[in-house]
N, C-alpha and C positions, 0 to 999 in steps of 0.2 A: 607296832612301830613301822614296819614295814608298808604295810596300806597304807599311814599317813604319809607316808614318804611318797609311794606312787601319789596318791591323788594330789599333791602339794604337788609333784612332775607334770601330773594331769593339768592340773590349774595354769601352771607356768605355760605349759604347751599352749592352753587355748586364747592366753592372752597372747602369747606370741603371733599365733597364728590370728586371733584381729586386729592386733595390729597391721601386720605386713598387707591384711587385707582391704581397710582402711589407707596404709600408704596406697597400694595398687589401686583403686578405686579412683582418688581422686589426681593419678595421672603417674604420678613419682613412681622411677623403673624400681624392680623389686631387687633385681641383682647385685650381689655385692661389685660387680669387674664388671667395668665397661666391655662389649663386644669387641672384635678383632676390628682396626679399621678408628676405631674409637679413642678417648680418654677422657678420664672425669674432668671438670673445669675446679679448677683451686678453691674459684671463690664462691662458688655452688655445686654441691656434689650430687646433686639430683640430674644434673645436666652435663650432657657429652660434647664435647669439642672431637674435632677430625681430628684422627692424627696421620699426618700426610703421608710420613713412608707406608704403615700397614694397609691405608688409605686407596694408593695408588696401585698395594696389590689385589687389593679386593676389586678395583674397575677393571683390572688386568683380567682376573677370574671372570669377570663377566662377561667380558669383548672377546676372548677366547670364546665362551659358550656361543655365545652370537658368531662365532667364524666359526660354528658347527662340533667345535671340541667338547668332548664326555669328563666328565671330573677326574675319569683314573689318565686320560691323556693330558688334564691339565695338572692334574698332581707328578707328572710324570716329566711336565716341559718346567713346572718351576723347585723340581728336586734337581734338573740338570743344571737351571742358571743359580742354584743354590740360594733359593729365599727359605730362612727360617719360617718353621712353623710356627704357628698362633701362640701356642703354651710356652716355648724358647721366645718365642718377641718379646712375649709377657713377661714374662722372668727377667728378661735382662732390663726392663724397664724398672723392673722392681715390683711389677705384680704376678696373681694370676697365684697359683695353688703349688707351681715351681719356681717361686720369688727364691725361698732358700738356698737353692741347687747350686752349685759354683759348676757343675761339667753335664755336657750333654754330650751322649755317644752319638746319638742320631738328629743332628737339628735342623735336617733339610728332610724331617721323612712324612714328605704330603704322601694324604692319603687321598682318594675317593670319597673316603665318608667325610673327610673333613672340608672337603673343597661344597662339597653336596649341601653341608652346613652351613657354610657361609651365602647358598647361590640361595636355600632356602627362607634367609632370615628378613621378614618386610623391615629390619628396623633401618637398613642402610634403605630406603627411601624416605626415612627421616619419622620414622612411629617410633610410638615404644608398645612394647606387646609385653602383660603381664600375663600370669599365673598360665604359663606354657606347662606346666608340672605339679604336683602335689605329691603330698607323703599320707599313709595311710594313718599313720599312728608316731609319738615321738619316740617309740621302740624303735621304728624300721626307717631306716634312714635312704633305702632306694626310694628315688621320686618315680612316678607314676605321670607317664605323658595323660594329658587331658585333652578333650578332643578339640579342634579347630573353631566350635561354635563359642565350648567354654574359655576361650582368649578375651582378652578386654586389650583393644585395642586403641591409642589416645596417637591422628595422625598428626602428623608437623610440630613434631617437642623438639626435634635439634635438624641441624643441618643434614641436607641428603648426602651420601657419598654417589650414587647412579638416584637417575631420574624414577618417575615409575614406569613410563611405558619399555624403558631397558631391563625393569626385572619383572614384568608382567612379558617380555619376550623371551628373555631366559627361563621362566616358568614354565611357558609351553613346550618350549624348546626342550627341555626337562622329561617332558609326558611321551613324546614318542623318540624310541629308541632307536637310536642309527647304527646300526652292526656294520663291522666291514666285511665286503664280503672276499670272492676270491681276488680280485683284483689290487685290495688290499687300501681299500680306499671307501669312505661313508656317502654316501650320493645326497646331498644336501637339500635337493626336494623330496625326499622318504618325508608322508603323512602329511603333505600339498593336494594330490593330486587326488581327485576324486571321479566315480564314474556318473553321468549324469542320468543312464537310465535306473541304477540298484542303488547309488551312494555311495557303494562300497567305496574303499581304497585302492589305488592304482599300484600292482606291484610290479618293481623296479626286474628286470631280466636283463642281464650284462653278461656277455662270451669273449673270451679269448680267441675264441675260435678253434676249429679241429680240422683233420683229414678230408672229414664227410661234408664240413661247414667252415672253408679258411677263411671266410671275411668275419671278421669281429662285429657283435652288436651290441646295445644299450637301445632298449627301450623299454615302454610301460604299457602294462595288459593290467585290463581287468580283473581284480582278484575273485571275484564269485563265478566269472569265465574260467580261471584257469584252473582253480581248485577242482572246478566240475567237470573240467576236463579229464582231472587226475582220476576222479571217480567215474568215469565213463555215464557221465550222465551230460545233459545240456541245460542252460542256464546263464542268463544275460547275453551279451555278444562282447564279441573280442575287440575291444576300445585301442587297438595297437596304436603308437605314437612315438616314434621315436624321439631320445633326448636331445639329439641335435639342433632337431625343428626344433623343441619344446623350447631350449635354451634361448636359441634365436629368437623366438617367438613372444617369450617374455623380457628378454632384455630390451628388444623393439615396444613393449607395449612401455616400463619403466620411461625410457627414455622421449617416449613421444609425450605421454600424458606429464612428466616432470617437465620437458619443454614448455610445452601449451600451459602448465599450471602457474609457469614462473613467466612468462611472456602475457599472458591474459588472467592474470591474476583474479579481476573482476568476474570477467566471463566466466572464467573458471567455478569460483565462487558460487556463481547464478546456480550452474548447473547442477552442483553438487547438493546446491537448496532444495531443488524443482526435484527432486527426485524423495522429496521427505513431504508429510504431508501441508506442511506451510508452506508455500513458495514463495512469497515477500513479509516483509516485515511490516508491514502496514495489516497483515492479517493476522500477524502476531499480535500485534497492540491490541485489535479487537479483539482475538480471544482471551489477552490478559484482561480486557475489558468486561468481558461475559463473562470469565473466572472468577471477579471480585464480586458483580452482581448476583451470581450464584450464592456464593458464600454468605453474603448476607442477607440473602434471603429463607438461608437456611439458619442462619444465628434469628433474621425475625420466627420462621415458625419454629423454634425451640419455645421461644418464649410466648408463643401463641398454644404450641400443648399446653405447658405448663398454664398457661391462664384457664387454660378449657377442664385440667384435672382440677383447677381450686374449684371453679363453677360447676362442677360436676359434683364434689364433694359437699358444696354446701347448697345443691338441691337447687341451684338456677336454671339446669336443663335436664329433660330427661336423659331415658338410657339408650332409647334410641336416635335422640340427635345427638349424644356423644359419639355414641359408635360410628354414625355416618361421617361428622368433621373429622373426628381422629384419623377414619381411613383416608381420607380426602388430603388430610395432611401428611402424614406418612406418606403416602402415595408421592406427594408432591416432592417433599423430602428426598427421597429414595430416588424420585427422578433427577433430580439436582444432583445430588450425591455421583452418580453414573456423570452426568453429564462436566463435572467438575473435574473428577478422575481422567475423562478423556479430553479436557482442555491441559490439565499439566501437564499430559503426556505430550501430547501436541507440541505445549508450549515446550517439554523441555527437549523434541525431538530439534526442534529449530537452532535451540543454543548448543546441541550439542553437535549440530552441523557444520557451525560457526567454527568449535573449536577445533573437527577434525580437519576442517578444509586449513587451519592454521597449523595444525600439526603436521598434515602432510607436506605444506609449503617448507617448515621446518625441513624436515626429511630430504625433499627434494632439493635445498638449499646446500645441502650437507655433503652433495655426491655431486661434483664436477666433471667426472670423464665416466663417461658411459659406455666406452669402447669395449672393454669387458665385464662380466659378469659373473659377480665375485658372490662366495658364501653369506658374508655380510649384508650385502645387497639385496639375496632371497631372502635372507629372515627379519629384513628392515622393512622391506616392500610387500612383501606377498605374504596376503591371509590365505586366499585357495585357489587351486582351480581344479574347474568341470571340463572336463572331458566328455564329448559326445562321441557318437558312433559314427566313424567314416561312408561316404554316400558316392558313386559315382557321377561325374554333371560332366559333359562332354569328353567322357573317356578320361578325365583325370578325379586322382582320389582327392574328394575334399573332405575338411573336419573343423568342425566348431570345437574351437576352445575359451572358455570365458575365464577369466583371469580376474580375481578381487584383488583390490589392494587395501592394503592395509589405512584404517579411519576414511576411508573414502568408496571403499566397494567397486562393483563392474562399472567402472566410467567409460560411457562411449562418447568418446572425440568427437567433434565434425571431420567428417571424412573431406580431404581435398583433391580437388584435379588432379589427374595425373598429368605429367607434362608429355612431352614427343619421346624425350628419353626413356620417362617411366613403361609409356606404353612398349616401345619396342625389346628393354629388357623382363618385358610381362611376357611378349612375343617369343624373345628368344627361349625364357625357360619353358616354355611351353611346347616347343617345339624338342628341348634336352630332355624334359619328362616323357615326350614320347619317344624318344630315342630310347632311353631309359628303359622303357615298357616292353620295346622292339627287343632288345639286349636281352633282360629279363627271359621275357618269353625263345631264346634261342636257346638259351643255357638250359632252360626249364625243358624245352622239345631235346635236346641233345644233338644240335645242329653245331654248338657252340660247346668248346671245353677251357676250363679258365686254365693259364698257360701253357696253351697250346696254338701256336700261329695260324690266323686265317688268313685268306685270301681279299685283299681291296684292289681295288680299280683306283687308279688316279686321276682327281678332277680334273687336272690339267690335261695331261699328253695320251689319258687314258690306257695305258700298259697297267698290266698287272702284277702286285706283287705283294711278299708275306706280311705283317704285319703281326703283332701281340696286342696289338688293341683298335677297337674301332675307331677310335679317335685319330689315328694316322690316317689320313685322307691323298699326302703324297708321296710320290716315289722316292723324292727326294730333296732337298733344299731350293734345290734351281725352279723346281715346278710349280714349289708353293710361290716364290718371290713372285714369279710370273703371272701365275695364278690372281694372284691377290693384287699387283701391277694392272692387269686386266679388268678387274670387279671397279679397283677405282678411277679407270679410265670409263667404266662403265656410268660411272655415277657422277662426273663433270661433265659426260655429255650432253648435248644440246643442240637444238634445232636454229639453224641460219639461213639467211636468204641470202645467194652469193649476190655482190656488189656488180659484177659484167653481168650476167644473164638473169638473175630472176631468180633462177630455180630453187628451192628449200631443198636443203641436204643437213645429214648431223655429224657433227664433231665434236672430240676432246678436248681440244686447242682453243685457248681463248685471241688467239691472233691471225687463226683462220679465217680470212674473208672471202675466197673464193671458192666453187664446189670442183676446179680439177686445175692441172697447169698450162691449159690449150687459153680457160678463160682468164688467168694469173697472165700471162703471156701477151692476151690480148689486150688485159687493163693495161697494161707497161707499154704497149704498143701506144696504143689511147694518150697515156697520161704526157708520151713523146711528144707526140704531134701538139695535146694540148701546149703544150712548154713551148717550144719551135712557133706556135702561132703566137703563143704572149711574148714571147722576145722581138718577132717580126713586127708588130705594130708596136711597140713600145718602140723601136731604131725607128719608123714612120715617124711617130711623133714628134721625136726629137729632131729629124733631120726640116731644114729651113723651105719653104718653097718655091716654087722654080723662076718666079714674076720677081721673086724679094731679090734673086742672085743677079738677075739682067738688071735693072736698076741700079744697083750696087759698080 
């Protein structure tokens, strides 16, 4: 009695389990409870409706991950603002496996694994994903995770809650891990930065500073440099780059190529083509043109074998002109086939160019103030950057950095003129970097100790006096005014030809007309006598003449 009982259990089990298999196959979720974020719709219960408050926490969980947050600090920031967990939502709604419960000790206690779970699941980009799970036997009621290949996945069955390129960034985002370290804070480009001679990964080096070293650093070395360093062996070169540039460096490149992309739209466009191996669309059409002639000329020799096995079989050709067409066709076959595969690719590298340069338009439409450069912003924009090795080119260190962005890759801009301005603050830093160098190398000889006063000269009056930094140039306030009074009396001067003598002399003064006060003196002299003579012949003209008065 007992065997027929199991195997009547058996029975039941396996119709259950085709069924549920059967539902899952043809798309319908297999789960009894909608997902967190979710709920069944009344009047179809295969299908999910948003539900807006859990809704708006699960986008919250994301956009967090994306401003660089770990699951145990986001489980951490909405146990503070007190958002119920998933199994408490549920319940109070009247689902979920805690429908029953009227009290909950703990209904703000996020976890890590539960937040990880929800950042995990493709169904909030709007799939439904069956058979995540199985049971071994209808004894054993633990389900048994099944691998990532055995999922059946059916995309666009209900509404998305996050887009997908937001949970294909949360994903990655996911994979490499941001520790904080002593500073007590996660560096947001951790698993960016790569070296361009080994690949490795660039790791992050940040000081408070000490005794031996009081200025503070942040920057990034070579990981297979410094590892090897640790083992007293050599390998790669030291790729250093400090964060500050780097920061600068990519927020300048964001903002330039988002300007240029949203301003030159078109242009933009072109360039992002020409870099893929269709560069117009008129070459697209041909190859969808040669794509389709392909194909059918592989559907005609399908049916050109098949004609040649019936004539072979009923003895119209022998066995040696079979053998040769067959190869002949095959051959021909086989080259189509190749040639086919490298048109779709072709073809679908074009549209999918189309769609990135729209998606980064998106992106770039998204972000108005570029002033600063926020976590968000690095995990929106940037797929990687290379890092090369530093080179010396006229006494200063220079270094290639190539910067990907995201759906669009290293885009190089047209570079524009620099203007008067541009060139003279290229001048001026160039002139700070070797100051810079000068400094350096004084501290490094030990001519120089950091707060301890040196000795400067003053540009102005030239006396000497202490100073704490090279940068005090005078002795005082009055010297500098003076000083710098002087530079731009320097810089209105100009070359005049005095008005009395001729001579070219230079002046400050735009109302200087004369080159001393002997010739000022003399023009006044001059301009007298001119005056005295125009008054003298004007009373002539006026007075009557001498013939007119004796008649009179």
């Amino acid at each position: 009695m007992n065997i027929m009982n199991e195997w009547y259990l058996r029975d039941l089990s396996r119709k259950q389990r085709t069924a549920i298999r059967v539902k899952g196959e043809s798309g319908k979720p297999t789960t009894n409870c909608a997902i967190y974020g979710y709920k069944k719709n009344p009047e179809d219960k295969y299908h999910w409706l948003i539900d807006g408050e859990a809704a708006e926490v699960v986008r919250r969980i994301f956009r967090l991950t994306i401003e660089g947050k770990g699951p145990y600090d986001i489980a951490r920031i909405l146990f503070d603002d007190k958002i119920e967990t998933p199994a408490v939502y549920a319940a109070r709604q009247g689902r979920g496996v805690w429908k029953s419960k009227e009290e909950f000790p703990n209904p703000y206690n996020w976890s890590g694994y539960i937040v990880g779970n929800i950042l995990a699941k493709p169904e909030y980009m709007g799939h439904t994903v069956n058979f995540r799970s199985h049971k071994q036997s209808y004894k054993d009621k633990t389900p048994v995770m099944n691998p990532k290949e055995d999922w059946l996945i059916f995309e666009n069955t209900h509404e998305a809650v996050v887009d997908k390129e937001t949970w294909e960034l949360a994903q990655k985002l996911r994979k490499t891990p941001r520790r904080h370290d002593t500073l007590g804070e996660a560096n947001p480009l951790t698993g960016l930065l790569f070296c361009a001679d080994c690949g490795a990964k660039m790791y992050n080096q940040r000081t408070r500073g000490s005794d031996t070293k009081p200025y503070p650093s942040d920057a990034y070395e070579c990981s297979t440099y410094k590892l090897a360093g640790q083992k007293r062996s050599a390998a790669c070169r030291n790729h250093h780059i400090s964060t500050k540039a780097l920061r600068e460096l990519i927020l300048n490149t964001i903002r330039t190529v988002s300007t240029y992309a949203i301003s030159n739209q078109d242009e933009f466009m072109e360039k992002v083509r020409s870099a893929s191996q269709i560069k117009q669309k008129e070459a697209a059409k041909e190859t969808k043109r040669k794509l389709n002639k392909d194909k059918k000329r592989i559907a005609e020799l399908d049916n050109i074998i098949k004609k040649l096995y019936e004539s072979f079989a009923i003895g119209r050709i022998t066995d040696e002109r079979f053998d040769t067409l067959l190869a002949e066709y095959e051959a021909e076959q086989k080259n189509l086939q190749a040639s086919v595969e490298e048109a779709e690719q072709r073809v679908s590298s074009f549209e999918e160019d189309t769609a990135r340069v729209e998606q980064f338009m998106e992106l770039a439409r998204k972000y108005t103030d570029f002033s600063e450069m926020t976590t968000p912003m690095i995990n929106e924009f940037i797929d990687k950057i290379i890092v090369h090795a530093p080179e010396k080119v006229d006494g200063d260190r220079v270094q290639e950095v190539e910067i990907y962005l995201k759906f669009i890759g290293h885009f190089e801009f047209p570079a524009s003129e620099l203007t008067e301005e541009e060139i003279k603050r290229q001048e001026f830093l160039k002139k700070e970097r070797a100051r810079s160098r000068e400094r350096y190398q004084k501290l490094k000889s030990g001519e120089r100790t950091v707060g301890v006063p040196i000795t400067q000269t003053c540009k102005c009056c030239g006396k000497t006096f202490e100073a704490r930094s090279t940068a005090k140039l005078f002795c005082n306030a009055n010297c500098r005014a003076k000083y710098y009074r002087q530079e731009a009396a320097k810089e209105r001067s100009r070359e005049i030809t005095c008005e009395h003598c001729g001579k070219i002399f230079t002046t400050t003064r735009n109302s200087v007309k004369y080159c001393s006060d002997d010739c000022r003196y003399a023009a006044q002299i001059k301009r007298q006598g001119e005056r005295k003579k125009a008054l003298r012949e004007a009373k002539h003209e006026q007075a009557p003449p001498e013939n007119e008065q004796k008649t009179a």
